[in-house]
C-alpha positions as semicolon CSV with decimal commas, in nm:
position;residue;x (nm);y (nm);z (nm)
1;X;7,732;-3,062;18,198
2;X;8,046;-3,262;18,086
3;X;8,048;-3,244;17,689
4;X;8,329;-3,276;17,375
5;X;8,280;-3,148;17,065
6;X;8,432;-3,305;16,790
7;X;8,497;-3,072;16,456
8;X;8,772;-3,212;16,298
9;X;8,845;-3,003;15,930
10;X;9,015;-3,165;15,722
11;X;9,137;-3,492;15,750
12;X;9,413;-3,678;15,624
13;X;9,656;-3,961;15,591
14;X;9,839;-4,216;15,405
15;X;9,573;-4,306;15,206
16;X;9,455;-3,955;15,164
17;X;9,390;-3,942;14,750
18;X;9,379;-3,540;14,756
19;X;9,187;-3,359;14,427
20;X;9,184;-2,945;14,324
21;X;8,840;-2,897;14,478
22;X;8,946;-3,111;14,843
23;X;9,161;-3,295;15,033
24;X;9,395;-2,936;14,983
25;X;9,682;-3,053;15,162
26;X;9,781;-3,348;14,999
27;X;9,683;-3,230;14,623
28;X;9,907;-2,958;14,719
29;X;10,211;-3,159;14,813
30;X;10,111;-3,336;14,484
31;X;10,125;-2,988;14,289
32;X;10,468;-2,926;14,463
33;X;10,628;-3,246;14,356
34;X;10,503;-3,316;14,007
35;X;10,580;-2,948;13,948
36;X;10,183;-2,879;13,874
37;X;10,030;-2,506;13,946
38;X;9,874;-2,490;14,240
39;X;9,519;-2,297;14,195
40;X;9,389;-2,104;14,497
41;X;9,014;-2,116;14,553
42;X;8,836;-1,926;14,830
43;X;8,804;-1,563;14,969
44;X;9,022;-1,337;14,790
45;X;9,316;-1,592;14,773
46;X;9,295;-1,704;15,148
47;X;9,253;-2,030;15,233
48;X;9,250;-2,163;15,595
49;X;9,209;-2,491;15,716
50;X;9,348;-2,731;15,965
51;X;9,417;-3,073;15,908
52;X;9,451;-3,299;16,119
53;X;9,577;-3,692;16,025
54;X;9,363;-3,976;16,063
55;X;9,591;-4,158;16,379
56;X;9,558;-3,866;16,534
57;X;9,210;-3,821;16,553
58;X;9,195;-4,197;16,662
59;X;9,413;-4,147;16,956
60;X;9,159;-3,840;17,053
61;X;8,871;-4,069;17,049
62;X;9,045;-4,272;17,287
63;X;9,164;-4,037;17,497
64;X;8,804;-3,917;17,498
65;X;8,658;-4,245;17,582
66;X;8,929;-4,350;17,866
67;X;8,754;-4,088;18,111
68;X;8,542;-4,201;18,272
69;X;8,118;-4,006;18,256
70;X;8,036;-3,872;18,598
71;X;7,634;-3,896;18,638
């Protein structure tokens, strides 16, 4: 049975408006340049996610739809 799953975490991109509680990686590039602390939120001070940007996840769905579905 041919299948794709699609889990994408978190995404982002130019138009990404990141806050503390999500959208991590951009409020923390925000943090970083306006000098701001950075809080940490989570399991003992681990936080793990992987982001992916928006184009990217486009180009995937393409990819995805360019082969063809064998019956």
């Amino acid at each position: 049975m041919p299948t794709v799953s699609l889990r994408s975490g978190c995404l982002t991109g130019p138009a990404h408006a990141g806050a503390e509680l999500h959208g991590f990686l951009s409020y923390l590039m925000i943090c970083a340049v306006k000098n701001r602390p950075y809080r940490i939120f989570g399991d003992k001070g681990k936080q793990v996610r992987d982001n992916i940007h928006s184009v990217d996840l486009v180009d995937a769905f393409v990819d995805i739809l360019a082969v063809p579905v064998r019956e």
